[in-house]
C-alpha positions, -999 to 999 in steps of 0.1 A, spaced: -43 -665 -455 -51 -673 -416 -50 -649 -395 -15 -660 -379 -3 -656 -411 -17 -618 -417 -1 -610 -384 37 -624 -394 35 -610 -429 24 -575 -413 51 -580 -386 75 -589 -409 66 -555 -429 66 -535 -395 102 -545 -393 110 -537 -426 94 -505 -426 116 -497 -390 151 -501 -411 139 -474 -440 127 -452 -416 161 -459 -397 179 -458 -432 166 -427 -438 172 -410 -405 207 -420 -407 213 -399 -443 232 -364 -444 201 -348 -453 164 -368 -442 136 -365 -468 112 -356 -437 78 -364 -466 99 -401 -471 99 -401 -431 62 -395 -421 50 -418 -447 70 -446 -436 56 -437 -403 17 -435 -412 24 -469 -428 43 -483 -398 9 -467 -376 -15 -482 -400 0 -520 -397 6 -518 -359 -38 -511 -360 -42 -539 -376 -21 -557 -360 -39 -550 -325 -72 -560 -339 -60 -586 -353 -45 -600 -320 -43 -577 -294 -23 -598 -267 8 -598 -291 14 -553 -295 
């Protein structure tokens, strides 16, 4: 896998990742632990992400 590649698959999961945690703050009741792991994950692909082509974040 190139790097382009990396960064569209991790983009693509970035974006996926955005409508859970948007699913999931749209319930009656949040699960806040479902919550700040979808946003550690989000955090974690947006690093790598940046190194892996920091013009494009």
């Amino acid at each position: 896998m190139s790097a382009m590649e990396r960064f569209e698959a991790l983009r693509s999961r970035h974006a996926q990742l955005e409508q859970e945690l948007n699913d999931e703050t749209h319930r009656p009741l949040p699960n806040t632990e479902i919550m700040s792991r979808i946003k550690r994950e989000k955090l974690r692909i947006k690093d790598e992400m940046a190194r892996l082509d920091p013009v494009h974040c």
